[in-house]
One Martini backbone bead per residue (centre of mass of N, CA, C, O) as a GRO file, in nm:
protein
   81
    1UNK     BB    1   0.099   0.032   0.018
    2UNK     BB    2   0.047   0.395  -0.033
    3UNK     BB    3   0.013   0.633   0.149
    4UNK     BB    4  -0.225   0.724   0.035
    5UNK     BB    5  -0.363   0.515   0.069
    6UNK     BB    6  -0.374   0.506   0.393
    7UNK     BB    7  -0.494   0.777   0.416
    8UNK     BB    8  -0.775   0.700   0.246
    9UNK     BB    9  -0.844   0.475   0.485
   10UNK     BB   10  -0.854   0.614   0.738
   11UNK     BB   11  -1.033   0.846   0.644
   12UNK     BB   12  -1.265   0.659   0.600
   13UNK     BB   13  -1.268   0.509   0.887
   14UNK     BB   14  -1.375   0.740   1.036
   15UNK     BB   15  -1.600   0.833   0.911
   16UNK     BB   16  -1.745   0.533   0.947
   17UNK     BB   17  -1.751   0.555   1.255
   18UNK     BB   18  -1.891   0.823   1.298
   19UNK     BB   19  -2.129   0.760   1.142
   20UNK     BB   20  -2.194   0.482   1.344
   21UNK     BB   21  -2.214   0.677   1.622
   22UNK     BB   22  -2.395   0.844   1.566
   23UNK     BB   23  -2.656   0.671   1.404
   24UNK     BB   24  -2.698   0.402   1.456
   25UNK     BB   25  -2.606   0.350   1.774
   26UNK     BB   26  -2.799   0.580   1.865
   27UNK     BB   27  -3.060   0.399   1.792
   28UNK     BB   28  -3.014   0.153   1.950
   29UNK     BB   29  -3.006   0.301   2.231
   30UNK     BB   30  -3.294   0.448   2.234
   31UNK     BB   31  -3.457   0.199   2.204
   32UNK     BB   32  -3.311   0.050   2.446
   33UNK     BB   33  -3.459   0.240   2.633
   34UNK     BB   34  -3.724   0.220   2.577
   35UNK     BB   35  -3.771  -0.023   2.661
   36UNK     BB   36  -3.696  -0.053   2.924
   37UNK     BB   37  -3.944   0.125   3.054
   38UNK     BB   38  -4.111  -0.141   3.028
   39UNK     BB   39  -4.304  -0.332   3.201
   40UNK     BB   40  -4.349  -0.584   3.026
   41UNK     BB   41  -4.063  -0.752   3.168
   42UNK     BB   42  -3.937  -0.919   3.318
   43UNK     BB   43  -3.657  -0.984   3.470
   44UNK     BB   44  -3.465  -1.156   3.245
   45UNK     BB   45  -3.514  -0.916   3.027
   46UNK     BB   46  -3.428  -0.665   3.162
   47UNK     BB   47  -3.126  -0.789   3.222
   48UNK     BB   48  -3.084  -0.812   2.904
   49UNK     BB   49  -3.113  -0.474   2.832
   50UNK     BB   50  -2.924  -0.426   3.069
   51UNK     BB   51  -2.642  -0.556   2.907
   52UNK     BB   52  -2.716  -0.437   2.616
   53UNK     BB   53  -2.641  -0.163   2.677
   54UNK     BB   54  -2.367  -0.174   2.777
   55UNK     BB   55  -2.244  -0.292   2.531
   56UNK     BB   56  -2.327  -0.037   2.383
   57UNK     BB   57  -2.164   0.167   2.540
   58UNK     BB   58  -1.882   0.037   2.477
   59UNK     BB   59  -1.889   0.057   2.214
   60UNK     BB   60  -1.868   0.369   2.182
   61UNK     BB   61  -1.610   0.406   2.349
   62UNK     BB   62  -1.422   0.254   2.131
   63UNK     BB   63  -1.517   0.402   1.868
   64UNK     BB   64  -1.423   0.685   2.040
   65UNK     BB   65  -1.112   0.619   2.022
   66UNK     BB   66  -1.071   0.497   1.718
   67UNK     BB   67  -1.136   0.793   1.608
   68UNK     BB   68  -0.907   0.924   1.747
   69UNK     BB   69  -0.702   0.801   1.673
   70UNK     BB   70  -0.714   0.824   1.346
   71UNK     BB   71  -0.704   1.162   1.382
   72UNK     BB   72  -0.397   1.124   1.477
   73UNK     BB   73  -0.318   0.965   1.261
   74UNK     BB   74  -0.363   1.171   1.005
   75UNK     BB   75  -0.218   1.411   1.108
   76UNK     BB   76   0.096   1.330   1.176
   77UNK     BB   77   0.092   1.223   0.857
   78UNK     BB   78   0.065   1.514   0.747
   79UNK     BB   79   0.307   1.670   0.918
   80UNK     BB   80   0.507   1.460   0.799
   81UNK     BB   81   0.451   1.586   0.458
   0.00000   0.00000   0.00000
């Protein structure tokens, strides 16, 4: 791969996960907060809506981790160029 490819690369994946973290994953924890809400669920039910509420804010925390490297790699290849 040639630096502009790599650098293409990164470009194109930080989009692609901020995107993902804005739009998808922020609507699915949205939906996931609305059914919490809801009295009609089990308790074991109830206990695995807040697991996976859990797991989707962790995917979150990461999604944010990675598009901040991406970006901070992305700076540094620019100003070594």
């Amino acid at each position: 791969m040639t630096l502009e490819e790599i650098l293409n690369s990164l470009a194109v994946a930080e989009t692609n996960v901020s995107e993902m973290r804005e739009c998808q994953l922020r609507a699915v924890m949205e939906q996931t907060k609305k059914l919490l809400s809801s009295d009609d669920w089990s308790d074991e039910d109830m206990q695995f809506l807040q697991l996976v509420y859990k797991m989707l804010d962790a995917v979150d925390l990461r999604l944010h981790i990675y598009a901040e490297w991406l970006r901070e790699t992305l700076e540094k290849m620019d100003n070594d160029n």
